[in-house]
C-alpha positions in Angstrom: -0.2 10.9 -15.6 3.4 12.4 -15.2 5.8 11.2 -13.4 5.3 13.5 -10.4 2.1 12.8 -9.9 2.3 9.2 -9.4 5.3 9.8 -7.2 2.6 11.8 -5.2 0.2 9.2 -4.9 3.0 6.7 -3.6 4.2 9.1 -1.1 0.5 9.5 0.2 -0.4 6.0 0.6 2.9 5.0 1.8 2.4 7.7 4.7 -1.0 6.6 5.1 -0.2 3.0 5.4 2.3 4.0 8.1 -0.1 5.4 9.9 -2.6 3.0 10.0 -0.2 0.0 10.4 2.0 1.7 13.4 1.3 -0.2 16.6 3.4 0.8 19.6 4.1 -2.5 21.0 4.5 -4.1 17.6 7.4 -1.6 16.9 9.1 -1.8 19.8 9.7 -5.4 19.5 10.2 -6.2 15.6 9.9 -2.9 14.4 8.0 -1.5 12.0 7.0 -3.0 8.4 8.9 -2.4 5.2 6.6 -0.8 2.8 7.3 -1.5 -1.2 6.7 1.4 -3.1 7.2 -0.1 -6.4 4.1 -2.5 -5.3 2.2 0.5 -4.2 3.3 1.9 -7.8 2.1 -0.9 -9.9 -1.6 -1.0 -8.0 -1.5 3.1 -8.1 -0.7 2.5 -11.8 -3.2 -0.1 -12.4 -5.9 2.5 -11.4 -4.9 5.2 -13.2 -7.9 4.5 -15.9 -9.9 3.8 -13.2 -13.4 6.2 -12.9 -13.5 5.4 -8.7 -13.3 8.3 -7.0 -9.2 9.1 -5.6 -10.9 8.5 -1.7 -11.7 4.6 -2.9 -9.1 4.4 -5.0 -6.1 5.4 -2.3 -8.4 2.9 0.1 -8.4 0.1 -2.2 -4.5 0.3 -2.5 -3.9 0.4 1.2 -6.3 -2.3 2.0 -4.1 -4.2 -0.9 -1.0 -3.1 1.1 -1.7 -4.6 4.3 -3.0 -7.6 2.5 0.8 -7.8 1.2 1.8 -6.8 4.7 0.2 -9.6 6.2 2.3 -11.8 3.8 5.5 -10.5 4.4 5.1 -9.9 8.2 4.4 -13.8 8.6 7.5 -14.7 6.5 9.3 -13.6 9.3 8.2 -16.7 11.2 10.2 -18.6 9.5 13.6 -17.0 10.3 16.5 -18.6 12.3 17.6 -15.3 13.0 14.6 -14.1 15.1 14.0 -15.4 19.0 10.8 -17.2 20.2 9.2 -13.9 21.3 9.6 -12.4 17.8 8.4 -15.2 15.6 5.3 -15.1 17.9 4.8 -11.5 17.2 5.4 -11.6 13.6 2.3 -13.8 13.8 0.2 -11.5 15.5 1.4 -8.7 13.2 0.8 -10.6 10.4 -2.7 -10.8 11.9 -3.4 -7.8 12.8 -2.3 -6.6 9.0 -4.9 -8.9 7.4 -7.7 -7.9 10.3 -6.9 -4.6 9.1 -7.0 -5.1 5.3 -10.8 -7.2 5.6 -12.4 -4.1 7.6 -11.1 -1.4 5.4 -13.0 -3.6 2.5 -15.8 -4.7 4.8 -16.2 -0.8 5.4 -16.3 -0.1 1.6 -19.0 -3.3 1.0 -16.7 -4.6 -1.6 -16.9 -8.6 -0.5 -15.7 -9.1 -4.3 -12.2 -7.9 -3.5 -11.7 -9.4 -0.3 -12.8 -12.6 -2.1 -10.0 -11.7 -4.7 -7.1 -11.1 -1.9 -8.1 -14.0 -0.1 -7.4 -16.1 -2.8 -4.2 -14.3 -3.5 -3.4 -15.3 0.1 -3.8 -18.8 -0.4 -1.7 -18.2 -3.7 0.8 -17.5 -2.1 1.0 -19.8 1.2 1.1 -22.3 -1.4 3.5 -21.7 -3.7 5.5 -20.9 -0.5 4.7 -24.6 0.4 6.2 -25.6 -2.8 9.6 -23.5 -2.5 10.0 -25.0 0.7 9.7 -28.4 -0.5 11.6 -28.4 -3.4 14.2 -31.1 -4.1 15.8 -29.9 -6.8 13.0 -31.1 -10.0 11.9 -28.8 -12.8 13.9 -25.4 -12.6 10.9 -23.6 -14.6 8.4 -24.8 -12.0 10.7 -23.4 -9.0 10.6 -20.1 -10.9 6.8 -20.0 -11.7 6.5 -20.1 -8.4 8.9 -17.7 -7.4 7.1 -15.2 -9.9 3.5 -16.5 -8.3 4.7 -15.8 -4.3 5.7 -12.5 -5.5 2.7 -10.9 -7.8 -0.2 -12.9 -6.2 -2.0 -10.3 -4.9 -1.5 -7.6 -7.7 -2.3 -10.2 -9.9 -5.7 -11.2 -8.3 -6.2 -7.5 -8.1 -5.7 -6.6 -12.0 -7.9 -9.6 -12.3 -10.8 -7.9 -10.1 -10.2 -4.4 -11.6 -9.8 -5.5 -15.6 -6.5 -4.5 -15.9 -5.4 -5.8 -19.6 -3.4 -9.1 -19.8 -0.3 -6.8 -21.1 -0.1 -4.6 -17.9 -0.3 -7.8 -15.5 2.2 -9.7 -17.2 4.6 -6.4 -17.1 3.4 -5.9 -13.3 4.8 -10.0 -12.9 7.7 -9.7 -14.7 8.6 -6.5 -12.8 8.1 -7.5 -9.8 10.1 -10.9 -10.6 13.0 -8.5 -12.1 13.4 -6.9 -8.5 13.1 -9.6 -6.7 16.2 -11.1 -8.8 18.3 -8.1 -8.4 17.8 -8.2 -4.7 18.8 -12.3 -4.5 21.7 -11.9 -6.7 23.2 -8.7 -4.4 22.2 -10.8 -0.9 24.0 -13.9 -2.2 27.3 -12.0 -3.2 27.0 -10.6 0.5 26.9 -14.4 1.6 23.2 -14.5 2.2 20.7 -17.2 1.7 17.0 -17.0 0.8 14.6 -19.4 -0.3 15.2 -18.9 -4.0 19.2 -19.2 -3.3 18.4 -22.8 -1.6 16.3 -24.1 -4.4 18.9 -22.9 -6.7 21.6 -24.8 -4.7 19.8 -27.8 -4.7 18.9 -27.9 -8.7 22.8 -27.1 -9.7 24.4 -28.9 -6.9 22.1 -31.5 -5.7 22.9 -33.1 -2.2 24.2 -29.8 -0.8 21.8 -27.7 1.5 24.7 -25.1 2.7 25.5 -22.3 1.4 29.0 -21.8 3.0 29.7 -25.4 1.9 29.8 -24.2 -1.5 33.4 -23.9 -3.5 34.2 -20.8 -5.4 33.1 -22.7 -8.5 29.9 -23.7 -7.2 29.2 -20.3 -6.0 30.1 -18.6 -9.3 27.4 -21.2 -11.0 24.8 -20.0 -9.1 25.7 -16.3 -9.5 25.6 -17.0 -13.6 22.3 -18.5 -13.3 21.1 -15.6 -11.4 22.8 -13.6 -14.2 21.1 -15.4 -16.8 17.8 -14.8 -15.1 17.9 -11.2 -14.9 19.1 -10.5 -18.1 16.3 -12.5 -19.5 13.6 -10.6 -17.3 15.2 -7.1 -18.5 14.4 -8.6 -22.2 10.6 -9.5 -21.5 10.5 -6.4 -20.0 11.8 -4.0 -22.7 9.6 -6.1 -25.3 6.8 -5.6 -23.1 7.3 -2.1 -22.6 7.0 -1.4 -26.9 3.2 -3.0 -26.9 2.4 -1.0 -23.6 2.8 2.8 -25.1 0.5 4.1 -22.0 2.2 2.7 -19.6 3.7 5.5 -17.1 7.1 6.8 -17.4 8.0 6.5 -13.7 7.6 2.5 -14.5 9.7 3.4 -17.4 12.1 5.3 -14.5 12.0 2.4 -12.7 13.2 -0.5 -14.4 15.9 2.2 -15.1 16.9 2.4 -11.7 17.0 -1.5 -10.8 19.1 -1.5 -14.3 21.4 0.5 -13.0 21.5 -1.1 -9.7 22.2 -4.2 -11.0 25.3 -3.2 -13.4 26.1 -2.0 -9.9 25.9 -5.0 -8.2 28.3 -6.3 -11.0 31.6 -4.5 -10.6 
């Protein structure tokens, strides 16, 4: 499918999914959700072989989306940065995203795939668990579950639709790839995350702090992250050589967050 024409269907859903998703009092107060395109992407992607009609396919996605939605609306619980009132909210978003991704399923009688995203739920809330426990023990294990908080749910869903074993583990080390490109540019702005923490505490164990950090310290953790991305853009360009169907906006893509990181470099 050329390159257009996925950019099509991503434009469509992503309209669609604002639609459905808008909620007046929801926006007012915490605005409204960020919506990945590169997720929509990779599950658009994932279909492309597909023989479901475009109606069930576009549905399947979207229900998907909010099923993500859910996920990242309820991270915002955990924010220092947010009042009383909007953690609260963020729950009931959250909610309301994963009442909204069960009937759009329940709708289409496919129990299966809400099976599948439920599971990629609980994935995910417990991996979370894990990141926000960790002490600083096996860096591979932090990472694994890094990789598992962010491609959950478009793993579970390869799994449901038969997607090949190549094309998930491209869609996991994609999605890992961004994600690292995104930490590495928040943590040069003097940001912290999650991932940023447990990275602090397996390089420089007994400190919690970011801004307690030297300009040693800090430069450690931004040649880790260094080390990780360049390692990810490796998988991915071998990956890329056994996946000759793969589309050439993904192609485009890792392009882009390429660039954007030789950006984030100067």
């Amino acid at each position: 499918m050329p390159v257009c024409d996925h950019e099509q269907q991503v434009d469509l859903i992503k309209k669609k999914l604002k639609k459905k998703s808008y909620h007046h009092y929801f926006s007012n107060h915490i605005g409204q959700p960020e919506l990945d395109e590169d997720r929509i992407l990779l599950l658009t992607c994932s279909l492309q072989m597909s023989n479901l009609p475009k109606e069930e396919r576009e549905a399947y996605i979207t229900a998907s989306m909010f099923a993500q939605l859910a996920l990242d609306t309820h991270d915002n619980v955990a924010s220092p940065t947010v009042s009383k009132k909007q953690r609260q909210l963020a729950v009931l978003a959250g909610d309301y995203y994963s009442g909204m991704y069960y009937n759009l399923l329940a709708e289409l009688h496919n129990i299966d795939l809400i099976k599948s995203l439920a599971t990629a739920i609980k994935i995910t809330n417990e991996q979370k668990i894990l990141l926000y426990r960790y002490k600083g023990e096996s860096i591979e294990t932090f990472i694994n579950s890094i990789k598992r908080v962010e491609s959950a749910l478009i793993e579970q869903f390869c799994m449901h639709f038969h997607n090949s074993a190549q094309y998930l583990s491209f869609a996991i080390e994609f999605l890992f790839f961004k994600k690292m490109v995104s930490e590495l540019e928040q943590f040069k702005k003097g940001s912290s995350s999650i991932f940023i923490s447990g990275l602090i505490q397996y390089y420089q164990p007994g400190t919690t702090d970011l801004n307690n950090l030297s300009d040693d310290e800090k430069e450690k953790i931004i040649t880790e992250c260094h080390r990780f991305i360049k390692e990810s853009q490796k998988k991915l360009e071998n990956m890329i050589r056994v996946l000759p169907d793969l589309p050439s906006i993904l192609h485009v893509r890792i392009d882009d967050l390429a660039s954007r990181y030789q950006k984030s470099c100067l």
